[in-house]
N, C-alpha and C positions, 0 to 999 in steps of 0.2 A: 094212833097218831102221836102218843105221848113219847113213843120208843123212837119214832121217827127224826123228830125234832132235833134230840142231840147230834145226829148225826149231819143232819141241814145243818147247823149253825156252827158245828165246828170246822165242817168244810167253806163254808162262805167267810167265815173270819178267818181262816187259814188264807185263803183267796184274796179280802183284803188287804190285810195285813200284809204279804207278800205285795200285794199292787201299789201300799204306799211307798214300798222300798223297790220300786221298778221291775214289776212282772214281767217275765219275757213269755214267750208264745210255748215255748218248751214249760215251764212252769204252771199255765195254766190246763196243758194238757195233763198233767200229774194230778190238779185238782180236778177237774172234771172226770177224769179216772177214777177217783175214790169216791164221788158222787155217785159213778154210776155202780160202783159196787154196795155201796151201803143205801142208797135209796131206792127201797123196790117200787113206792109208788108211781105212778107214771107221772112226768111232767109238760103239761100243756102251755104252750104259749094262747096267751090272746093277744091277735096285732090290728090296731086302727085306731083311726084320727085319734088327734088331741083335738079338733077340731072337727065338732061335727056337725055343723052347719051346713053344711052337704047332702047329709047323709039321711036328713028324712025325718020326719019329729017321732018316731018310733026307733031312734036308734040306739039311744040310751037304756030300754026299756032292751033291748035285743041286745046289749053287750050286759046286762043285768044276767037276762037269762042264763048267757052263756057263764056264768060266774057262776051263778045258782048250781049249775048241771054237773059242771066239772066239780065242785066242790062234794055236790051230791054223791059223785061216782068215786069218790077218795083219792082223786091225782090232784095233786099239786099244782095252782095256779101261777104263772111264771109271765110277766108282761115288762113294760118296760114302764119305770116308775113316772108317770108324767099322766097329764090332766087327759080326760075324755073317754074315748072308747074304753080303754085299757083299766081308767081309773073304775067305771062303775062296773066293769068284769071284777077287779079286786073288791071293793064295796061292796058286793053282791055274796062274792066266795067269803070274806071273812064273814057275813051276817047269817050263812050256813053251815056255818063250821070250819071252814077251809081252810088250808096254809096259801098263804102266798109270800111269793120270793119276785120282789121289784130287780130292774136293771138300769142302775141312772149311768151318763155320761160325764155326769161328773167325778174328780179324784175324792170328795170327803160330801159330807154332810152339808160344812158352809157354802163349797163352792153349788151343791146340787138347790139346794135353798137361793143362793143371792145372785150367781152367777147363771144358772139357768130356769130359774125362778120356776121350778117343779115341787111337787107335793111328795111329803111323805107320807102320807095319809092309808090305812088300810092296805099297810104290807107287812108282814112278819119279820121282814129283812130285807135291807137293799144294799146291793154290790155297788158300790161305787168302783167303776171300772177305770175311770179315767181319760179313757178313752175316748173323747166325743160321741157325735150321734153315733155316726157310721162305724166305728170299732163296738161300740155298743150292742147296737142293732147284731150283729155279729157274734159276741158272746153270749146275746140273747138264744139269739136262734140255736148257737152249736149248745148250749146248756137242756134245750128242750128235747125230750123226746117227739114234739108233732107242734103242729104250729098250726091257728086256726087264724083265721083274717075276714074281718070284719070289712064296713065302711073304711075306708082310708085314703092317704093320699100319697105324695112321695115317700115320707119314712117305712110307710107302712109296701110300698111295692116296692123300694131296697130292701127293706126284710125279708118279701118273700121272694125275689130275686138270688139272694144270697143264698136263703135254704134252700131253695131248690137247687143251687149248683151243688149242694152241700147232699144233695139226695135226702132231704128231711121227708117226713110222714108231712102232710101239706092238708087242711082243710079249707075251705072257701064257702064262705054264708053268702049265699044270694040271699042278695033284699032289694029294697028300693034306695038300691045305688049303683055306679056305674062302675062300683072299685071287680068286680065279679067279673063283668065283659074286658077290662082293660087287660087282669092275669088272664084270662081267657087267650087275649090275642097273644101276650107274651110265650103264651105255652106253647102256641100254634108256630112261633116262629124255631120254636126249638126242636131239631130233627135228632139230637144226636142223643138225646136222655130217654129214660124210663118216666114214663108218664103215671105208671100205677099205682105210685103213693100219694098219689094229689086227687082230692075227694071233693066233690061239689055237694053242697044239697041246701036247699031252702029251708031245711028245718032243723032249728038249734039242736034240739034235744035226740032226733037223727045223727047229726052231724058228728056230738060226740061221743054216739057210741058205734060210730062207723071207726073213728078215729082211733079208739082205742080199742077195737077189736082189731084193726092194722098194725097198732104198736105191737099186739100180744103176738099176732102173724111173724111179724119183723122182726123182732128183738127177744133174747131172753134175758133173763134178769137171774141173776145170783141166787138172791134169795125171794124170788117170788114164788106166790101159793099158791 
């Protein structure tokens, strides 16, 4: 992980740094290009609520897990830097060793602090996109190699909406909420795509090693071992 790390933080500061001087869509494809060349680990998103008072009093304890596992399995956690589902998947991966890489919608630091009043808390790094939610949500997704989805709400099913048009590796944690049946019917209306990279399952620790034995199927990697 120590060999890894240079290579995350000078691509994400390259990424910044270019964003505070107006990143175009062509320039972040350049970065995301040398991430994928120099990072063999695999990168998982975790998506759901910032609010999860919905989601069941076991939820928090279930985006824990999913922190735990992936950090366990040595891919990189990648969420989107704000409170809830997302935050105790991070909380979780760094108290197991893990990297994590936040995605706020804010341009800097102050404005992700005062203006969107989100937490820095338990990320290795966070991109300040600039971008609002919804361009966000976006560079979240296209940054990840698979994207797992929790409890959530609207951000969290524009996320997986977009990846999937985007043909991402797709996981879905059934639990005691209704975010599982809602992607459920979204998929059912879509006749024209590939369904086979979108993975259900009820159990965390299933989940993601279905998911990343789909990445290794799907993708090769430069220098993986």
């Amino acid at each position: 992980m120590e060999t890894l790390l240079p290579h995350v933080l000078s691509s994400f500061l390259i990424f910044s740094y270019i964003k505070q001087n107006t990143v175009t869509g062509v320039l972040f494809y350049v970065i995301l290009s040398i991430m994928k060349q120099h990072i063999s680990p695999i990168k998982i998103c975790v998506s759901g609520a910032r609010d999860t008072s919905i989601c069941g009093s076991d939820a928090l304890q279930i985006a824990s897990k999913l922190g735990q596992i992936i950090a366990e399995s040595g891919s990189i956690l990648t969420t989107g830097a704000v409170q809830g589902f997302p935050l105790w998947a991070a909380k979780s991966a760094k108290q197991f060793g893990g990297t994590t890489i936040g995605f706020s919608p804010a341009a800097n630091a102050q404005e992700h602090v005062n203006i969107f009043k989100l937490s820095s808390d338990y990320q290795d790094m966070i991109v300040y996109t600039g971008f609002g939610v919804s361009g966000c949500d976006l560079l979240l997704t296209r940054a990840s190699d698979a994207i797992i989805f929790g409890c959530g709400r609207v951000g969290t099913v524009h996320e997986f909406v977009g990846a999937f048009q985007e043909g991402k590796i797709l996981g879905v944690l059934e639990g005691d909420w209704n975010t599982d049946e809602l992607l459920k019917e979204i998929i059912a209306l879509d006749v024209s795509r590939n369904h086979d990279l979108i993975i259900f399952d009820t159990d965390p620790h299933r989940l993601v090693d279905r998911i990343i034995k789909k990445v290794h199927e799907t993708y090769t990697y430069a220098d993986k071992k």
